[in-house]
C-alpha positions as CSV (number, residue, x, y, z in Angstrom):
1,X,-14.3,-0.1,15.6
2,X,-12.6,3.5,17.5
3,X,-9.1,3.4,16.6
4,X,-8.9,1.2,13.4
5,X,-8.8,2.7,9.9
6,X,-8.8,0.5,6.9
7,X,-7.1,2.1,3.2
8,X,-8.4,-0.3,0.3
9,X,-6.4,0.4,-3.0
10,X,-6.5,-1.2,-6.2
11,X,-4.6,0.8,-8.4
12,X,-0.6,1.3,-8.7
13,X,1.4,2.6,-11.6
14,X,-2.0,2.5,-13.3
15,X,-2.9,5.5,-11.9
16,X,-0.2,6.6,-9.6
17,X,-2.6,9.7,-8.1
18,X,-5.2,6.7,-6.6
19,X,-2.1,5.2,-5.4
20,X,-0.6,8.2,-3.6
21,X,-3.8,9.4,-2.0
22,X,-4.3,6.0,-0.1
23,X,-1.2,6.2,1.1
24,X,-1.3,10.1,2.0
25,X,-4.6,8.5,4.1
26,X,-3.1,5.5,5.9
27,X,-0.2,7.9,6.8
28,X,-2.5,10.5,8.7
29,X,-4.2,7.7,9.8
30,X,-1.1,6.4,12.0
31,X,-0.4,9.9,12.8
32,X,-4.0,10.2,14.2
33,X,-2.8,7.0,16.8
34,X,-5.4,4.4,14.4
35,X,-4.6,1.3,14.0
36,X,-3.9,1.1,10.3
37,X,-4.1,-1.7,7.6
38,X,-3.5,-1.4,3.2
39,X,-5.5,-3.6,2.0
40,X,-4.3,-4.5,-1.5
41,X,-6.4,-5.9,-4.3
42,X,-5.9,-6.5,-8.0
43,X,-2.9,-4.2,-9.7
44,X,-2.1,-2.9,-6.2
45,X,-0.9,-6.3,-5.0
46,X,1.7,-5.3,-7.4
47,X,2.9,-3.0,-4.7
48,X,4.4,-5.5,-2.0
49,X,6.8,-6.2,-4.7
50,X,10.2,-5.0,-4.0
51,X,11.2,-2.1,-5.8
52,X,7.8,-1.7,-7.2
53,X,6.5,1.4,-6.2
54,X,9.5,3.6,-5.9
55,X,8.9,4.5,-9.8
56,X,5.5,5.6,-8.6
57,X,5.7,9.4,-8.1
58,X,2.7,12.0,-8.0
59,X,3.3,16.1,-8.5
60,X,3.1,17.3,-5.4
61,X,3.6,14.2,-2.9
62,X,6.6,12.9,-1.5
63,X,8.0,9.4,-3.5
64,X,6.0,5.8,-2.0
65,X,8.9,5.0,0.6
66,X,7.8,1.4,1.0
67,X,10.7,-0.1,2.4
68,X,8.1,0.0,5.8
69,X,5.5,-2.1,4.3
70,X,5.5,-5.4,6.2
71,X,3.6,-8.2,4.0
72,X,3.1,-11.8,6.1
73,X,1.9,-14.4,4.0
74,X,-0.6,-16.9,6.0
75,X,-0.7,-20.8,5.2
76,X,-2.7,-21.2,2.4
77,X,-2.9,-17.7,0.6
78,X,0.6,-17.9,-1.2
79,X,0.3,-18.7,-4.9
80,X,3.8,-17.6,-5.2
81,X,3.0,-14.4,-7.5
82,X,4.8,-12.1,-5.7
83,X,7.7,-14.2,-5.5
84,X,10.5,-12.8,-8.1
C-alpha cells in the first residue's frame, strides 16, 4: 500500500498526549504526500464531535484545530451518538 498511512487512536481527553501524537503523525503524514486516514475507536469517536477536541491541549504541541476533520456517515453505521 505506497502512499497510504493509517493513524488508529483511541484515546481523547483521556489522555490528551496519545491524542496529540496521532495527530502530530497523520499531519507529517499528509506533508509526506500519503494518503491519510484517523481511524477513530472507542473515546476517540468522541473527537468528531464539534467543539470536542479544542479543550485538548498538550505542552509543547500546537491546540487539535479540527475544524478540517471531514466525518461521512455511511447507510447503516449511524446510531445517532454523535449527534448533539
Amino acid at each position: 500500500m505506497p502512499g497510504k498511512f493509517c493513524v488508529s487512536l483511541s484515546y481523547a481527553k483521556d489522555n490528551a498526549d496519545k491524542a496529540t501524537v496521532a495527530f502530530v503523525i497523520a499531519t507529517a503524514a499528509l506533508a509526506s504526500d500519503k494518503e491519510t486516514m484517523v481511524f477513530l475507536s472507542t473515546e476517540a469517536v468522541r473527537l468528531a464531535q464539534q467543539g470536542y477536541a479544542d479543550e485538548i491541549h498538550e505542552e509543547g504541541f500546537a491546540r487539535m484545530a479540527l475544524s478540517c476533520v471531514t466525518s461521512p456517515v455511511r447507510p447503516g453505521y449511524d446510531d445517532g451518538a454523535l449527534r448533539q
